[in-house]
NUPA-537558 format. One record per residue: residue number from 1; residue in one letter; x, y, z of N, C-alpha, C, O in turn. Coordinates in pm, 1 decimal, always signed. Example, Ala and Ser with C-alpha at 12.3 -4.5 7.8 and 13.67 -1.06 7.14 Angstrom:
REM residues 2
PT    i  aa        nu        nv        nw       cau       cav       caw        cu        cv        cw        ou        ov        ow
PT    1   A   +1319.0    -569.0    +780.0   +1230.0    -450.0    +780.0   +1320.0    -330.0    +780.0   +1423.6    -331.9    +846.5
PT    2   S   +1285.0    -225.0    +708.0   +1367.0    -106.0    +714.0   +1290.0      +3.0    +787.0   +1340.9    +113.8    +803.9
REM end
This chain:
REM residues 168
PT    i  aa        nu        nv        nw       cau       cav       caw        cu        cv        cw        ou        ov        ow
PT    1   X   -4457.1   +5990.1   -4259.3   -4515.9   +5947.6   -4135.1   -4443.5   +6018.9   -4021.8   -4325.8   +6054.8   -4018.3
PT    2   X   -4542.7   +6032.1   -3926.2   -4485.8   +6184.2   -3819.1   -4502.2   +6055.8   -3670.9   -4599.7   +5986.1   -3642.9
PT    3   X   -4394.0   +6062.7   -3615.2   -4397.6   +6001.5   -3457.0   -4388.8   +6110.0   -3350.3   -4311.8   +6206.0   -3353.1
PT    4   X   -4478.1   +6081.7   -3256.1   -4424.1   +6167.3   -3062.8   -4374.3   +6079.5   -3008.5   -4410.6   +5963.1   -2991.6
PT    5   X   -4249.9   +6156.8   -2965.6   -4183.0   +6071.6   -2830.6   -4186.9   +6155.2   -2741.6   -4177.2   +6277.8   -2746.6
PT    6   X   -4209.6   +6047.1   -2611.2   -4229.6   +6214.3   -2499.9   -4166.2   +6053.5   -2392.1   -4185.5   +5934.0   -2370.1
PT    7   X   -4070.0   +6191.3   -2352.9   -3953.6   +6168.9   -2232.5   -4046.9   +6268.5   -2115.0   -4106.7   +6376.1   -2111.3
PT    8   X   -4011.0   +6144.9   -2020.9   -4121.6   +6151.0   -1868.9   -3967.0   +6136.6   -1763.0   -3886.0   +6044.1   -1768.9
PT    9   X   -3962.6   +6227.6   -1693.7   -3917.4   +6198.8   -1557.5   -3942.8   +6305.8   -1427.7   -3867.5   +6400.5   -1404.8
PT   10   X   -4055.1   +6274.9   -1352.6   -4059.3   +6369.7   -1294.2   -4117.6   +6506.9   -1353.2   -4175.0   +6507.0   -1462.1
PT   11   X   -4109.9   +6561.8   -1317.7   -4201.8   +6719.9   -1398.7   -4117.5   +6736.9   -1503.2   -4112.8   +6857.8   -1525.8
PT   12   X   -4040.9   +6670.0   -1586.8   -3944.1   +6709.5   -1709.0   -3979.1   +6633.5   -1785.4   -3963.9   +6511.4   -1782.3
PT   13   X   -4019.9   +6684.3   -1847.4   -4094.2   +6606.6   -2001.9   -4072.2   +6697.0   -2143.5   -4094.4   +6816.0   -2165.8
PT   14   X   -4030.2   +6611.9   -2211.0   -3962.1   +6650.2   -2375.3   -4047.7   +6586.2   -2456.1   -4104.2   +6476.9   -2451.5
PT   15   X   -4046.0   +6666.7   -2523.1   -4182.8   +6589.5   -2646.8   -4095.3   +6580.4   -2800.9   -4036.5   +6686.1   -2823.7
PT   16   X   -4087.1   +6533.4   -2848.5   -3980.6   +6520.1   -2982.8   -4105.8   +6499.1   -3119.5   -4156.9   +6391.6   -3151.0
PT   17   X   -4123.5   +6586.5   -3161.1   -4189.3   +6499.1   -3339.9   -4081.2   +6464.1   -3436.6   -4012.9   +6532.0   -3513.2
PT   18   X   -4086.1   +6358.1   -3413.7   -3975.7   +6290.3   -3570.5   -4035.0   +6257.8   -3658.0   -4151.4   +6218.1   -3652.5
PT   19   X   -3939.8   +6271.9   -3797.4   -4036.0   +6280.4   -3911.2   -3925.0   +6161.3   -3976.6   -3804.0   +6158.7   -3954.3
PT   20   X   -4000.7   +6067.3   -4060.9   -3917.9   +5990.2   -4131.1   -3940.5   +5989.6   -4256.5   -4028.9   +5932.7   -4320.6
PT   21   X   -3821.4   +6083.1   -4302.2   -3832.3   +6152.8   -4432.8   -3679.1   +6092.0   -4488.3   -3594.0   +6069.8   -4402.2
PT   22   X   -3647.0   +6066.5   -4630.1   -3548.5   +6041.4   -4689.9   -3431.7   +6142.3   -4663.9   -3315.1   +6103.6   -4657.4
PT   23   X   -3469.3   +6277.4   -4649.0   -3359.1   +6330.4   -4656.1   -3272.5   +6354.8   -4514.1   -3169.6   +6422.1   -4508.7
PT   24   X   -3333.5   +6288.2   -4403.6   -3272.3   +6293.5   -4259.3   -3221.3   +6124.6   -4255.7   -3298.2   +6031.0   -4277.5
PT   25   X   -3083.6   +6111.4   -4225.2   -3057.7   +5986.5   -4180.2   -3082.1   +5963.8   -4058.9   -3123.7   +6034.5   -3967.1
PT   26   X   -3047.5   +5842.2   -4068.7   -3111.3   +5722.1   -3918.8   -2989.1   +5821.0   -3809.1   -3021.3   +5866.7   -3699.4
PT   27   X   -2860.8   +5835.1   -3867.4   -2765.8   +5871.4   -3758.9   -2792.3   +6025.8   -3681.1   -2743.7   +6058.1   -3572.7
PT   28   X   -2892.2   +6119.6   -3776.5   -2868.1   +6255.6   -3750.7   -3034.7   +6231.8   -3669.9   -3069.5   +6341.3   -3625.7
PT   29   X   -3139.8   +6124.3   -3641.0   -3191.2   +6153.4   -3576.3   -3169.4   +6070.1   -3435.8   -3223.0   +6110.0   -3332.4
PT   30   X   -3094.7   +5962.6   -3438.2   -3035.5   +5884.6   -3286.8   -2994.7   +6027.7   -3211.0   -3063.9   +6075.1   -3120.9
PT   31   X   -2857.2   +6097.2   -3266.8   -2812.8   +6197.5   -3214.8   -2878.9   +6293.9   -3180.9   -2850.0   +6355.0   -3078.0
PT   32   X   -3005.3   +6337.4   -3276.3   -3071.6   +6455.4   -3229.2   -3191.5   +6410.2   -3103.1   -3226.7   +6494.2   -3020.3
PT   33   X   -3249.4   +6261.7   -3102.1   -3344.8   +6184.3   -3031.2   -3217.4   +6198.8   -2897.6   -3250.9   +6276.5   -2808.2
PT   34   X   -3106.3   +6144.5   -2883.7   -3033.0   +6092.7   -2821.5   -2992.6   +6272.3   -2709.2   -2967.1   +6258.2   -2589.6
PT   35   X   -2993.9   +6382.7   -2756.7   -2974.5   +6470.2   -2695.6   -3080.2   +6534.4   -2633.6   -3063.9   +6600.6   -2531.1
PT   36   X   -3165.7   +6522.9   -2676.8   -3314.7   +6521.2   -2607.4   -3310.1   +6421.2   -2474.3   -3313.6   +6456.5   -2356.4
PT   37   X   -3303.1   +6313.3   -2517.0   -3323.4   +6254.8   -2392.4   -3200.0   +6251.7   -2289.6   -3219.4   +6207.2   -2176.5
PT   38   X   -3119.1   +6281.7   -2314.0   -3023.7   +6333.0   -2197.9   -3055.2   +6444.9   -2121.8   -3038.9   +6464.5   -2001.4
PT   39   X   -3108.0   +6523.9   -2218.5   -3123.6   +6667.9   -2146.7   -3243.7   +6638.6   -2041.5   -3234.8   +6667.4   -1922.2
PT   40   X   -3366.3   +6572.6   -2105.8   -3471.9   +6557.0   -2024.2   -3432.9   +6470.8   -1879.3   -3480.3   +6514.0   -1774.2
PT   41   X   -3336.8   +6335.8   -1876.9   -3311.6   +6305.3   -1783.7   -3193.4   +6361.7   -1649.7   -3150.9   +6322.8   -1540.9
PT   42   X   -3184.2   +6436.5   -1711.3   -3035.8   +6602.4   -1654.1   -3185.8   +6612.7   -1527.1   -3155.7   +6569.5   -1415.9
PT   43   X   -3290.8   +6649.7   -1537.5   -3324.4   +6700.1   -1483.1   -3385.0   +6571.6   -1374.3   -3459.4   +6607.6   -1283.2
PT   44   X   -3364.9   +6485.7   -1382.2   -3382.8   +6380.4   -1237.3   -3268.0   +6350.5   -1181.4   -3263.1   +6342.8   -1058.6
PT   45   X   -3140.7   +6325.3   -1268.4   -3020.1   +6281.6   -1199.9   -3007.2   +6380.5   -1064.6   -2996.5   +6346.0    -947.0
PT   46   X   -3012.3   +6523.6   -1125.5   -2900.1   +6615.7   -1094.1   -2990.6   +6665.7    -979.0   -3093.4   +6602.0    -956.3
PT   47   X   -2954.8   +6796.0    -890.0   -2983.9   +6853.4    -786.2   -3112.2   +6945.9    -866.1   -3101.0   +6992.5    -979.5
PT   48   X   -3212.6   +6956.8    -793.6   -3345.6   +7064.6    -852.2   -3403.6   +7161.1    -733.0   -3470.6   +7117.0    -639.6
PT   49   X   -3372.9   +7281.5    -747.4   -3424.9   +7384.7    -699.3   -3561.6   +7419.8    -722.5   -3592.7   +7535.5    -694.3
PT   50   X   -3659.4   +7334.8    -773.3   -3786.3   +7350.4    -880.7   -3905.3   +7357.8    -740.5   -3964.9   +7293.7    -654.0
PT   51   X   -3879.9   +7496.0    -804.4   -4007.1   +7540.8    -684.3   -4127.0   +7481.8    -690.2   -4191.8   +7467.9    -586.4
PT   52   X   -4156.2   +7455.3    -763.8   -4312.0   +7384.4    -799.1   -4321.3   +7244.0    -676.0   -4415.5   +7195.1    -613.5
PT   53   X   -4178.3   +7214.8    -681.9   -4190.4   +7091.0    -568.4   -4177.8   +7111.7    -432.7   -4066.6   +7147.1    -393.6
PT   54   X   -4257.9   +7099.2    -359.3   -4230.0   +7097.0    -190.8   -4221.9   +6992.6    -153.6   -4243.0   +6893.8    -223.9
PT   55   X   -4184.2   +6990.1     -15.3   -4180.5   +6929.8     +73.8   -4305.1   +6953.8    +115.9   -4347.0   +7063.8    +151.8
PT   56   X   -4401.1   +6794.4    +110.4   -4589.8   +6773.8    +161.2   -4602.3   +6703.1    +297.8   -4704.7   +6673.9    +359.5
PT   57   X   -4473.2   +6683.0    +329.5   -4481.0   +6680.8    +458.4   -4658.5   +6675.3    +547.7   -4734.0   +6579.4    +563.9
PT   58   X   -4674.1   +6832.4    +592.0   -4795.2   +6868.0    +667.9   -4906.4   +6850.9    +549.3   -5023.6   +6865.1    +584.3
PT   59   X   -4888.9   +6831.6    +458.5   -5041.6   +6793.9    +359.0   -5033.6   +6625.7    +395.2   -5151.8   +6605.7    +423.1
PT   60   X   -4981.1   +6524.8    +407.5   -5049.6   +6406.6    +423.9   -5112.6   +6373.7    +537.0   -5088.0   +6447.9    +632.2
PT   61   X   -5203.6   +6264.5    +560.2   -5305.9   +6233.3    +682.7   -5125.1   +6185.3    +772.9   -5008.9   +6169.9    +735.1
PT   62   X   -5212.4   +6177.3    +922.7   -5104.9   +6204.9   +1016.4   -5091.5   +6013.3   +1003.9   -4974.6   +5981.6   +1025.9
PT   63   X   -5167.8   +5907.8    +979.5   -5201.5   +5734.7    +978.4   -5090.7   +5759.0    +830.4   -5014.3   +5664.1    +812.4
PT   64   X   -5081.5   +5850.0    +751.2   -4998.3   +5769.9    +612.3   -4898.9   +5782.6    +674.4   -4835.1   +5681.8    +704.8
PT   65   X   -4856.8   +5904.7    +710.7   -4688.3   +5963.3    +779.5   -4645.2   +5880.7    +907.5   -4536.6   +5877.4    +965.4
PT   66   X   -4766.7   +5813.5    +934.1   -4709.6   +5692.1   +1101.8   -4643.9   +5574.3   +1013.9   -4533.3   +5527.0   +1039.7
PT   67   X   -4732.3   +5529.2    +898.0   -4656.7   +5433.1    +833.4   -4540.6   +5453.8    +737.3   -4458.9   +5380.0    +682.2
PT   68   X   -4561.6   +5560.6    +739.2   -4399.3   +5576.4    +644.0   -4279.8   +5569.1    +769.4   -4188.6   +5487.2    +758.1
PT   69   X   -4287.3   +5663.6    +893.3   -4200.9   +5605.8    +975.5   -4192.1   +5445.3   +1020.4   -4081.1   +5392.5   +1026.8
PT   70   X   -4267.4   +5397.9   +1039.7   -4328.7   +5241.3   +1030.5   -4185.4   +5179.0    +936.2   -4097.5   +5109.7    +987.4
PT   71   X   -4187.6   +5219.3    +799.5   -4132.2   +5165.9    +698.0   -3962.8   +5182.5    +714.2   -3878.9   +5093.4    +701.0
PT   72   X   -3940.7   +5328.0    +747.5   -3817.5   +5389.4    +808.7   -3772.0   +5310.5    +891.9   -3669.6   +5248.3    +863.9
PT   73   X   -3829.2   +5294.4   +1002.6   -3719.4   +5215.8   +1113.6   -3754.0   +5020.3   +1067.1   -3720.3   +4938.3   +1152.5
PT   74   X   -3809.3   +4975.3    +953.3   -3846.6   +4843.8    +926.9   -3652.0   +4848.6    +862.4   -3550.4   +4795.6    +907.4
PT   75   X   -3675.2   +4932.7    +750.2   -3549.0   +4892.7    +673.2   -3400.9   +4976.3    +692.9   -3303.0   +4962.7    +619.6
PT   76   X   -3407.5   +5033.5    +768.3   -3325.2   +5149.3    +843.0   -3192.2   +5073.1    +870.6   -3091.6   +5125.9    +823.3
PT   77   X   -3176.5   +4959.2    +938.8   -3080.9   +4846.1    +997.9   -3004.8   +4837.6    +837.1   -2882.0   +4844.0    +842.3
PT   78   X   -3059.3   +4825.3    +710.8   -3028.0   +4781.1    +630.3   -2957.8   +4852.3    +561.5   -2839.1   +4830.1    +537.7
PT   79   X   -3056.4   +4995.4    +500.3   -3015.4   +5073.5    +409.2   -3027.6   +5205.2    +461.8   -3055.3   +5291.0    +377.9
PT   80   X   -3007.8   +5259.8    +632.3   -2959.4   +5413.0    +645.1   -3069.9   +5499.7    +568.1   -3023.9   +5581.5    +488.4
PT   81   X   -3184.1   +5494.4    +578.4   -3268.3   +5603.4    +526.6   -3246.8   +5716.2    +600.8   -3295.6   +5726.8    +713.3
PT   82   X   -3154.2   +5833.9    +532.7   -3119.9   +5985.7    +514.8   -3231.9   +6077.3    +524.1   -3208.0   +6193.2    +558.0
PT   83   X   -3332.0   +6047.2    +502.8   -3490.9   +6132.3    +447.9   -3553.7   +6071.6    +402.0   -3548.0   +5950.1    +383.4
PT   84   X   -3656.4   +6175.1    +363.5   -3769.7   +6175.4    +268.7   -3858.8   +6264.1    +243.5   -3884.7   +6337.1    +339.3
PT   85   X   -3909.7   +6281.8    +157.3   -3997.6   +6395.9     +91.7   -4111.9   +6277.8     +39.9   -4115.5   +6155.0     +46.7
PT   86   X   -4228.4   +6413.0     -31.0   -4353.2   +6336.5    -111.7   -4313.7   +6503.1    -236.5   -4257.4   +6611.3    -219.7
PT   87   X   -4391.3   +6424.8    -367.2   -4377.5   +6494.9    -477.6   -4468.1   +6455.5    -505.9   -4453.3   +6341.4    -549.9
PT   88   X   -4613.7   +6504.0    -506.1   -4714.9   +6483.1    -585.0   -4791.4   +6354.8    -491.8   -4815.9   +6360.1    -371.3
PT   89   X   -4816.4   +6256.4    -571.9   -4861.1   +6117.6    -516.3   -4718.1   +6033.1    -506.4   -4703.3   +5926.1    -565.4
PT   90   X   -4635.0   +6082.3    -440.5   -4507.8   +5982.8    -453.1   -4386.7   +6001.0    -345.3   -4304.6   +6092.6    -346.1
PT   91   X   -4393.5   +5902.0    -260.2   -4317.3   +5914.3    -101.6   -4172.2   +5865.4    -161.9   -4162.1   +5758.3    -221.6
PT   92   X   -4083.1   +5936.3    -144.8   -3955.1   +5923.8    -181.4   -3840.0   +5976.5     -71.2   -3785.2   +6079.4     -31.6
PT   93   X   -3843.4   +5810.2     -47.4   -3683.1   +5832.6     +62.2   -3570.2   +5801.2     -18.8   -3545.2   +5744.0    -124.9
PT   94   X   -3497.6   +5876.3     +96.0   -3356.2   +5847.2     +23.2   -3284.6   +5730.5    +112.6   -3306.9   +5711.3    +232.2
PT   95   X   -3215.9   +5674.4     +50.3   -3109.6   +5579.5    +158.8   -2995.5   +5571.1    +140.5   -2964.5   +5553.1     +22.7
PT   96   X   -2905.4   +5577.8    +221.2   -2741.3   +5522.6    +188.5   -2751.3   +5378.6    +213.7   -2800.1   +5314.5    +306.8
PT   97   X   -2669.2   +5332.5     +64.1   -2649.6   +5196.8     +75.4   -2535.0   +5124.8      -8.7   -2525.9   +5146.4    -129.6
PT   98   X   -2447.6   +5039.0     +57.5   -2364.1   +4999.4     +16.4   -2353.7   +4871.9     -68.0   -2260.9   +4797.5     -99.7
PT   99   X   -2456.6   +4874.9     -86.6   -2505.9   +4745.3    -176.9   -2530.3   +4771.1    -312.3   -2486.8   +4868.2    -374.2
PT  100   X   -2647.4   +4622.8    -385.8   -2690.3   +4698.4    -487.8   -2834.5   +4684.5    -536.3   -2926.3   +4648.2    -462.8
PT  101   X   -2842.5   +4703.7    -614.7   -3033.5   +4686.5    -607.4   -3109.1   +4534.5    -648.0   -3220.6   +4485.5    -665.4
PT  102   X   -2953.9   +4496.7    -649.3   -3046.1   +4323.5    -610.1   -3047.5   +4289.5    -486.1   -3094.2   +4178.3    -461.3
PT  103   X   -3007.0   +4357.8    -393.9   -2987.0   +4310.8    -232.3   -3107.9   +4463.2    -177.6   -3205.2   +4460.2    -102.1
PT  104   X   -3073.1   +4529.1    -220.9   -3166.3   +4607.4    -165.9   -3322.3   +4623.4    -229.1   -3408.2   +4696.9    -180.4
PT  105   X   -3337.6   +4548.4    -334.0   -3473.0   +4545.5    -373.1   -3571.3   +4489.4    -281.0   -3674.6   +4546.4    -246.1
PT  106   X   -3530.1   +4368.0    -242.3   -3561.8   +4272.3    -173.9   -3634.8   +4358.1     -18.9   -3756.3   +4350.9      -0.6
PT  107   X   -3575.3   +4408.4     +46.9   -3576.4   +4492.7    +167.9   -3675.7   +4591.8    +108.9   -3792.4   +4569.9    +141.3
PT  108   X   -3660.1   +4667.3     +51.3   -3741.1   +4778.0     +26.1   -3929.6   +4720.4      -6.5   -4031.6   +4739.7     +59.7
PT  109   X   -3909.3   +4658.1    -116.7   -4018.1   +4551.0    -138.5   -4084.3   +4463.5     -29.2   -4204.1   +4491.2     -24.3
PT  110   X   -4059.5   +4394.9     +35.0   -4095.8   +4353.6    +171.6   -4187.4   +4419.6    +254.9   -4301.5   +4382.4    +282.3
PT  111   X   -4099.7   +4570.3    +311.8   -4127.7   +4617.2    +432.4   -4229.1   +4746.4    +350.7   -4288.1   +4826.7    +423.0
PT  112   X   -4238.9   +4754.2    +232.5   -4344.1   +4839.4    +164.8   -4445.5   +4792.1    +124.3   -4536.8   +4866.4     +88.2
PT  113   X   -4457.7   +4650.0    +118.9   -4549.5   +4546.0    +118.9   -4633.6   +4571.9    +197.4   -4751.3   +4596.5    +170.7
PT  114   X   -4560.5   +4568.4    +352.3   -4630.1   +4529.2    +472.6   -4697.5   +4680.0    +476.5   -4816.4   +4667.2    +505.9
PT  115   X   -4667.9   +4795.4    +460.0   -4751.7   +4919.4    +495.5   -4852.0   +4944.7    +416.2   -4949.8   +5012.0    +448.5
PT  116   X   -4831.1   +4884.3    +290.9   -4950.3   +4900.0    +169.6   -5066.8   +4808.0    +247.6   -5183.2   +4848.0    +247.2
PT  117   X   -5026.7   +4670.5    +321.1   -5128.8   +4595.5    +380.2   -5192.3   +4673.4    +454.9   -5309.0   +4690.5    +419.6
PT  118   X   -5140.4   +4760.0    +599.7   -5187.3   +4812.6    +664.6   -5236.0   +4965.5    +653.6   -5279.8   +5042.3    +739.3
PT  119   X   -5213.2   +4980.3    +522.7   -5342.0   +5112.7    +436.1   -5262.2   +5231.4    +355.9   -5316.8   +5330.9    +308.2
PT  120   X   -5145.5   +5206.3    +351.5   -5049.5   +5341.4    +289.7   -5101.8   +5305.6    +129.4   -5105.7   +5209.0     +53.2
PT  121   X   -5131.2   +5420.4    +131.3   -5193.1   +5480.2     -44.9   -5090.1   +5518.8    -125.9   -5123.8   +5485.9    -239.7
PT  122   X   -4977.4   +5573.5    -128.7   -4897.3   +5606.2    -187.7   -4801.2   +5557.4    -251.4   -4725.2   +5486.1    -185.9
PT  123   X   -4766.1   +5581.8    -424.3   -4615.9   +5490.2    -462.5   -4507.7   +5522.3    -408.8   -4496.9   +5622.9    -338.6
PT  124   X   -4409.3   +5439.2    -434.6   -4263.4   +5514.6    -380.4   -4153.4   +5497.1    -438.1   -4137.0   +5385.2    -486.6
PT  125   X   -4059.1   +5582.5    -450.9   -3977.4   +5550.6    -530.2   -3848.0   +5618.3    -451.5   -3812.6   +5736.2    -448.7
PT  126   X   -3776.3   +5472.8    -373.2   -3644.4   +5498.0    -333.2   -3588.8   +5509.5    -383.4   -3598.4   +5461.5    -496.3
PT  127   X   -3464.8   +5593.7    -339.9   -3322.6   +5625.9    -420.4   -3239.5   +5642.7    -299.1   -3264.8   +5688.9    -187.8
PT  128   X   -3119.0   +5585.3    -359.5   -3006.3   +5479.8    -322.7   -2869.4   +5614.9    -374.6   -2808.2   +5632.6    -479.9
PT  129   X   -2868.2   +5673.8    -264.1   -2760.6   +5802.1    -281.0   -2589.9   +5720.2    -214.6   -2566.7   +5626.7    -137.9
PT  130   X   -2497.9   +5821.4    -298.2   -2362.4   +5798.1    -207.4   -2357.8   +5892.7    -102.0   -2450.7   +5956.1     -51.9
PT  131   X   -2183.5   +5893.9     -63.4   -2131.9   +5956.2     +20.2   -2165.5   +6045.9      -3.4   -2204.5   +6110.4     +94.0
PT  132   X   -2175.3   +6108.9    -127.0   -2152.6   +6287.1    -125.4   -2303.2   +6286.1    -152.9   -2310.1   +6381.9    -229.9
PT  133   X   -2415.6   +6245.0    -141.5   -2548.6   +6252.4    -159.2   -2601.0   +6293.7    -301.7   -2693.4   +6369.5    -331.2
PT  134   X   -2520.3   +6226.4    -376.3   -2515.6   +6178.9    -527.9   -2671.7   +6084.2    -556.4   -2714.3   +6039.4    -450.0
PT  135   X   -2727.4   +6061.8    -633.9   -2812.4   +5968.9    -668.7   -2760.1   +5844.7    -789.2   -2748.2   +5850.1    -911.6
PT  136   X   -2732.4   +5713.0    -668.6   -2715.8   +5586.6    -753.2   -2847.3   +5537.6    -862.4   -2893.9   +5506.1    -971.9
PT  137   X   -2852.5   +5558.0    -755.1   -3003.0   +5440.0    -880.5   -3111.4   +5465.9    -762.3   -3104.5   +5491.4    -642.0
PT  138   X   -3220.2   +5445.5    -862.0   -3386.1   +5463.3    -784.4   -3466.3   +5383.7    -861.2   -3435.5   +5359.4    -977.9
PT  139   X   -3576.7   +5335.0    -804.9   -3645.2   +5248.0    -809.4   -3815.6   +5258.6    -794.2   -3861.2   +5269.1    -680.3
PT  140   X   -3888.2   +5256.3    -886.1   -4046.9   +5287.0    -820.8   -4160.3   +5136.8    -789.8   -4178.0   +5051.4    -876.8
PT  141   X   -4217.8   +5131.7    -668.6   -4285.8   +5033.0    -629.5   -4421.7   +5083.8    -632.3   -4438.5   +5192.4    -576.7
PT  142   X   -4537.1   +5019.1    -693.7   -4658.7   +5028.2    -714.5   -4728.9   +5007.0    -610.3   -4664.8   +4926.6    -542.7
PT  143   X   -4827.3   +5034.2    -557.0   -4901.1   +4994.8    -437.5   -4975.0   +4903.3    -473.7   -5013.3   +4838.9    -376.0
PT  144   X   -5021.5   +4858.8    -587.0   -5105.2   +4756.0    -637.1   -5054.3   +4657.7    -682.5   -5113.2   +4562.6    -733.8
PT  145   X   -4900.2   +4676.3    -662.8   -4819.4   +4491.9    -663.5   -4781.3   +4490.1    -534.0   -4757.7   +4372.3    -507.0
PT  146   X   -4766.6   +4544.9    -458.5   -4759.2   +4517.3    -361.4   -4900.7   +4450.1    -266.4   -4905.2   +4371.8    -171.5
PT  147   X   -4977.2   +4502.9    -322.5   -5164.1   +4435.0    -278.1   -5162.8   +4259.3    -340.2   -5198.6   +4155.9    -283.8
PT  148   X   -5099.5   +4285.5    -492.6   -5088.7   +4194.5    -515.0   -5013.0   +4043.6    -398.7   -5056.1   +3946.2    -337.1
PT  149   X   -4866.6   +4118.2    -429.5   -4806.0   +3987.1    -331.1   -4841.4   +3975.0    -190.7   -4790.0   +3883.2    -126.8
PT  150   X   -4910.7   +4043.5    -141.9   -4971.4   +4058.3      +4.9   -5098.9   +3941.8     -14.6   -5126.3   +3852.9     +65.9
PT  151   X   -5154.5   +3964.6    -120.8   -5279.5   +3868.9    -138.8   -5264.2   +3741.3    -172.8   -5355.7   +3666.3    -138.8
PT  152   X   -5169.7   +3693.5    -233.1   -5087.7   +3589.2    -313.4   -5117.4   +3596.9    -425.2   -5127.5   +3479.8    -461.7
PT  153   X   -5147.8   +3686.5    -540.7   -5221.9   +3688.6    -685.4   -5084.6   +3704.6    -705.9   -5063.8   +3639.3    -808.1
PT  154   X   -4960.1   +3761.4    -662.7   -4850.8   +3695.7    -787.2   -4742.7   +3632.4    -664.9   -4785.9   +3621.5    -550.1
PT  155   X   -4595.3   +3590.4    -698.7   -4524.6   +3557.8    -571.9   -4404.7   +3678.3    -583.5   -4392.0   +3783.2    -646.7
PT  156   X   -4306.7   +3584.4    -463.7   -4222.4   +3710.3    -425.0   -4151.4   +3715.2    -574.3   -4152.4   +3835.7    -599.1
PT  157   X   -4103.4   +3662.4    -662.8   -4010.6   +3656.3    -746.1   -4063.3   +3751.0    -838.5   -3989.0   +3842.6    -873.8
PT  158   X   -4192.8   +3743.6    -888.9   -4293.1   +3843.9    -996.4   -4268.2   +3990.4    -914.1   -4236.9   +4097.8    -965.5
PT  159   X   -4290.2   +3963.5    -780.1   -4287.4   +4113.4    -709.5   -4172.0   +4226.9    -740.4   -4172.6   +4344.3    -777.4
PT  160   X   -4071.9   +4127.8    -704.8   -3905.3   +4140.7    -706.8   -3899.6   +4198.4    -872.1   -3864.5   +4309.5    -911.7
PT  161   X   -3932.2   +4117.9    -925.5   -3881.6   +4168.2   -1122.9   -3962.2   +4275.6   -1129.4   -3901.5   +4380.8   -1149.8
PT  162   X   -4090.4   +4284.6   -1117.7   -4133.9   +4432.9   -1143.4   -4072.2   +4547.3   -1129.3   -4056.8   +4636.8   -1212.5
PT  163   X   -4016.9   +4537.0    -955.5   -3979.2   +4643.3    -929.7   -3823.0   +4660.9    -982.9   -3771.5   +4770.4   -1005.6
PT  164   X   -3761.6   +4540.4    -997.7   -3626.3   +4554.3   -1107.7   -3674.4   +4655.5   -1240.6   -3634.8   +4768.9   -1267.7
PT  165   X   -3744.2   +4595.7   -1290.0   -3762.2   +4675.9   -1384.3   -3787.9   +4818.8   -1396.7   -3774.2   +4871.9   -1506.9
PT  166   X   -3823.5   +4885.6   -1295.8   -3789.9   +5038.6   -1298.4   -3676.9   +5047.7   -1272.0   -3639.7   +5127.7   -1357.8
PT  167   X   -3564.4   +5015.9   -1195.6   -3445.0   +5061.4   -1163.3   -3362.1   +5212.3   -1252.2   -3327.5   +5173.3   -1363.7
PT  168   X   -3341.5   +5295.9   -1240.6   -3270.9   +5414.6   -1299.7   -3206.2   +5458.0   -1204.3   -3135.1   +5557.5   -1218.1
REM end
């Protein structure tokens, strides 16, 4: 019996066929599975020169880019948003923050709530850099849980765990 695993982050994707055959042990494929997926996630941690990605800046409507500043100075007091870029369908600021992503979930979730109400189409996925503009951890928020808790179809707590659950 033949399995695909396919490692997703960002335009880096690894595809693995494992085969579960008697003569490969469980340990020689963790390690060989296990180096794959390091390598594939090398390429979100770390710094990317990957031309394929711009800065879309001047490609979004000028009403999405009012509400992303909108969102900027909402949580700014909190968590120091440094930037932001778009990659595809996906608005990604950065923030300095001295917290952690149980204090800053909360904030981010909220005030991305409120712009999804007032028409922003786009997911987002903050990341929570240090001093040296390192990447702590990042986080992706759906626009359609956020419709959700705006509508009351789930509450803040369902909102909150979702977006826990991406955390990387």
């Amino acid at each position: 019996m033949h399995r695909r695993v396919v490692l997703k982050c960002g335009r880096v994707q690894a595809r693995v066929m494992t085969a579960e055959r008697t003569d490969r042990t469980r340990r020689q494929f963790v390690v060989g599975a296990s180096g794959v997926a390091v390598a594939g996630l090398a390429g979100c941690l770390g710094d990317s020169d990957d031309s394929d990605e711009t800065d879309r800046r001047a490609e979004i409507p000028a009403d999405q880019e009012e509400l992303i500043e909108t969102w900027i100075a909402d949580v700014d007091d909190d968590l120091q948003v440094e930037g932001w870029r778009m990659s595809g369908e996906q608005f990604i600021p950065e923030y300095a923050s001295g917290n952690s992503p149980e204090t800053d979930i909360p904030v981010l979730g909220e005030s991305y709530a409120r712009i999804v109400d007032d028409g922003f189409e786009y997911q987002t996925m903050p990341t929570a850099v240090d001093d040296d503009g390192l990447i702590r951890y990042m986080v992706i928020i759906e626009p359609e849980w956020a419709e959700e808790y705006t509508t009351g179809e789930i509450d803040e707590a369902e909102y909150v765990n979702r977006i826990e659950g991406t955390i990387h």
